[in-house]
C-alpha positions in Angstrom: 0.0 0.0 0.0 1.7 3.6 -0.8 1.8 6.0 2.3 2.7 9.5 0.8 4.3 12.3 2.7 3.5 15.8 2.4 5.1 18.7 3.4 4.9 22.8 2.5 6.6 21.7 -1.0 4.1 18.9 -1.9 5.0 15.3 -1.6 8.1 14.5 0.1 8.3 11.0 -0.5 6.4 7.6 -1.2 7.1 4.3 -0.3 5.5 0.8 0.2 5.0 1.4 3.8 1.9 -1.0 5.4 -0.4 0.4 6.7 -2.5 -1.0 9.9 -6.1 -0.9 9.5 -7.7 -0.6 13.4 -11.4 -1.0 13.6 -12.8 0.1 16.4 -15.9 -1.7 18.6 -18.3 1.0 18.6 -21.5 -1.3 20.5 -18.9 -1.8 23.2 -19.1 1.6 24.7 -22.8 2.3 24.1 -25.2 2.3 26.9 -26.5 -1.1 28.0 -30.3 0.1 26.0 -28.4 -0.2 23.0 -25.7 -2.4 23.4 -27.4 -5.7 24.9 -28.3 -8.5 22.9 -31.4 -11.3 23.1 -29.5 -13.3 24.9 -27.5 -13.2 28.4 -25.8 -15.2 30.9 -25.6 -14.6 35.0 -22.5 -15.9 36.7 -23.2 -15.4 40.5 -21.3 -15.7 43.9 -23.8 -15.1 47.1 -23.7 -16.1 51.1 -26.2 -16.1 53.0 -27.1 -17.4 56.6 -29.8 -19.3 57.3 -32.1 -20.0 60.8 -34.1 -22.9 60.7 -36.0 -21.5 64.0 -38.6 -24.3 63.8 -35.6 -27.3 63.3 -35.6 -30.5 65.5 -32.5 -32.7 65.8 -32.0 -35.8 63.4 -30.2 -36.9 66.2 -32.6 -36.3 68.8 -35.0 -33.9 68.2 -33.7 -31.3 70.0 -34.5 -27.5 68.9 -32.5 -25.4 67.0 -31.9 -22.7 69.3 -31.1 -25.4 71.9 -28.4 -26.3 70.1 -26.9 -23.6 67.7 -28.7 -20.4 69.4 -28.9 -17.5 67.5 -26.0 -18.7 65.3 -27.2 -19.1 61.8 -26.0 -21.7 59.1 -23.9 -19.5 56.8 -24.4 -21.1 53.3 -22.2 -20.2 50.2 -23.8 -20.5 46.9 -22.6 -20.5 43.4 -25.1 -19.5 40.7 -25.5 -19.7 36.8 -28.6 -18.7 34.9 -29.4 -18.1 31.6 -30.8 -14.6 30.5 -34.0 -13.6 28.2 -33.7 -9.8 27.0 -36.7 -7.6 26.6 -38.0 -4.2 26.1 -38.8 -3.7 30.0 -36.4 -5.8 31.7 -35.3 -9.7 31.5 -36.1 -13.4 32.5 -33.3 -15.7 33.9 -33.9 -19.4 34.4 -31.0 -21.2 36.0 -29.3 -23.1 38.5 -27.8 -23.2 41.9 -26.0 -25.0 44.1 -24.2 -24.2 47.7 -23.2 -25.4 51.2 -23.9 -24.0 54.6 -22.7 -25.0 58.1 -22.8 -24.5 62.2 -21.6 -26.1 65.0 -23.1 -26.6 68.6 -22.3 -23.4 71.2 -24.3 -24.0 73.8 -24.6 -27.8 74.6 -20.7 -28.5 74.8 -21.3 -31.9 72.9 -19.5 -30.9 69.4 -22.2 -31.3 67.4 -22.7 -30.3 64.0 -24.9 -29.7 61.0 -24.1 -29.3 57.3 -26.3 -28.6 54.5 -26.2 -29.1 50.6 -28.5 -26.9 48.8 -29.4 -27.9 44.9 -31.8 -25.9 43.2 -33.9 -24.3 40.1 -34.2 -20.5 40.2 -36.1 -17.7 37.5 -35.2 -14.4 38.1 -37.6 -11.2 36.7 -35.1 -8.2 36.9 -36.3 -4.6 35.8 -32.8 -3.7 34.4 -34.2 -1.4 31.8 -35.1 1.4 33.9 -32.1 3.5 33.1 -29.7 3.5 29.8 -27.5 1.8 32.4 -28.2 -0.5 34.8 -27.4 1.5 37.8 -30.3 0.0 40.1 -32.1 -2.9 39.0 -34.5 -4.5 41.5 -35.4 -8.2 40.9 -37.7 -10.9 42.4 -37.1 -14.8 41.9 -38.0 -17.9 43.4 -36.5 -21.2 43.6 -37.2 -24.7 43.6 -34.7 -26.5 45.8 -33.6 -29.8 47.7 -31.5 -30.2 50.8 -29.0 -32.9 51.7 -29.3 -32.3 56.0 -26.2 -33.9 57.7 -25.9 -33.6 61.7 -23.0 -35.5 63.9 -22.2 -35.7 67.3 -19.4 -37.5 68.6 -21.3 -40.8 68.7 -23.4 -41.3 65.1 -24.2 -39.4 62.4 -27.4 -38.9 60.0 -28.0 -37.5 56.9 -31.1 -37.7 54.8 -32.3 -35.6 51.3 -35.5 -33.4 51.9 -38.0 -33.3 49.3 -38.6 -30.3 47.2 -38.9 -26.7 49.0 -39.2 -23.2 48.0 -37.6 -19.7 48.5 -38.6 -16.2 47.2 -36.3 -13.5 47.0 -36.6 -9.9 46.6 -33.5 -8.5 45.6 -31.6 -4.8 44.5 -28.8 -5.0 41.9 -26.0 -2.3 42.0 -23.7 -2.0 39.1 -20.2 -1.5 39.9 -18.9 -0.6 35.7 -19.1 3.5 36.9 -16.9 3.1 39.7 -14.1 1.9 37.4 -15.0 2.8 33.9 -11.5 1.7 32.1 -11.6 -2.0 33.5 -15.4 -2.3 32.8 -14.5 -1.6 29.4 -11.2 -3.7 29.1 -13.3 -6.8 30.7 -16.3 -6.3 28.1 -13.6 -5.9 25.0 -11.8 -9.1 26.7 -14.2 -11.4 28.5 -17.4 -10.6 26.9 -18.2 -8.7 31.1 -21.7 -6.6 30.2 -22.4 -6.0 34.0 -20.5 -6.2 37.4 -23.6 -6.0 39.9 -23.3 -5.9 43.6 -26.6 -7.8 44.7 -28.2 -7.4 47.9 -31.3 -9.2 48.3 -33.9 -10.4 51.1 -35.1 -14.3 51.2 -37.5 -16.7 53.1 -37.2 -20.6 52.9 -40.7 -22.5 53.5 -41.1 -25.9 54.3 -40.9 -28.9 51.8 -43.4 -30.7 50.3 -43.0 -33.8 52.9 -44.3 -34.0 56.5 -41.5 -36.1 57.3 -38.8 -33.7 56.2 -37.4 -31.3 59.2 -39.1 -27.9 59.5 -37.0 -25.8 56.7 -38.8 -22.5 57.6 -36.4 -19.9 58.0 -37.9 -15.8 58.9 -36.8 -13.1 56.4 -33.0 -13.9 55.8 -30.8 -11.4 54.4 -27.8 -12.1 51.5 -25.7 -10.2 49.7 -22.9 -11.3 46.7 -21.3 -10.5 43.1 -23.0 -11.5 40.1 -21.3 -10.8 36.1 -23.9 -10.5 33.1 -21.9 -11.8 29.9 
């Protein structure tokens, strides 16, 4: 390709210099209104701590608060759902899946309980409010089952609940404002739309068994990171 030179003579010289074409990704630095597609994905971190108030033993039937107190069962979940754009917000269906314990502090026996949560979640998130996602309130529900595990010293049981539910109504904050040069380096790199801080509040029923321990929990607060690729 010629590159020509020019100065206040005319041309100064011309050569077979290449040249390096640079195009430039104009959708990556529009507002999310414009720049989203159909089609999303949720990648989600969360903890939240759990008080099964109305609880007895598999051990021995003991009560909750006899055993744990007021300490809750702090659960860590990891989440994945997949995202349905539209004109006034989205739809995510996904997945989810976590573990939670607490240990005995009043008793002095060295008890303990562990739980496994495994679940089926749809999220309805009004993230269309703004032409960025600054605040995006949510509600979701999910369909879940529990592998229960306590263990004293002497035995240990463990069973699988049958299915139970959760609601949650939750507050997304995006973080891309707060650091505008790596929001756009991780959306020209990794495909990041959205870095949300969510902050949401929860309530665990019971399952759909008699048998099953008491799962109810009272409102139950949670907070975590979720990524929208």
């Amino acid at each position: 390709m010629l590159a020509l030179c020019f100065n206040q003579n005319g041309i100064c010289s011309v050569d077979d210099t290449p040249l390096v074409e640079v195009e430039f990704q104009g959708d990556v630095i529009a507002n999310y209104k414009e720049r989203r597609p159909d089609r999303g994905v949720y990648f989600g971190i969360n903890k939240e701590d759990l008080n099964f108030e109305n609880y007895s033993s598999l051990l021995d039937t003991k009560p909750y608060a006899d055993l744990f107190g007021d300490d809750p069962i702090t659960v860590g979940l990891v989440t994945f759902d997949y995202k349905f754009n539209y004109s006034l917000g989205s739809l995510a269906l996904g997945i989810e899946g976590g573990k939670g314990s607490v240990k005995d502090n009043l008793s002095g026996q060295d008890r303990r309980l562990d739980i496994s949560k495994y679940g089926l979640n749809l999220k309805l998130t009004a993230d269309m409010i703004f032409e960025e996602p600054f605040i995006a309130p949510y509600v979701g529900l999910t369909l879940w089952q529990l592998e229960i595990e306590e263990q004293s010293p002497e035995k240990k049981l463990s069973l699988i609940t049958k299915i139970g539910m959760n609601y949650t109504i939750g507050l997304l904050l995006q973080l891309n404002w707060a650091d505008k040069e790596s929001a756009l380096s991780s959306a020209v790199n990794w495909g990041v739309e959205n870095t949300f801080i969510d902050l949401y509040v929860t309530k665990y029923g019971k399952t759909s068994a008699l048998e099953d321990p008491n799962t109810e929990t009272n409102e139950t607060y949670g907070a975590g990171l979720r990524m929208e690729f």
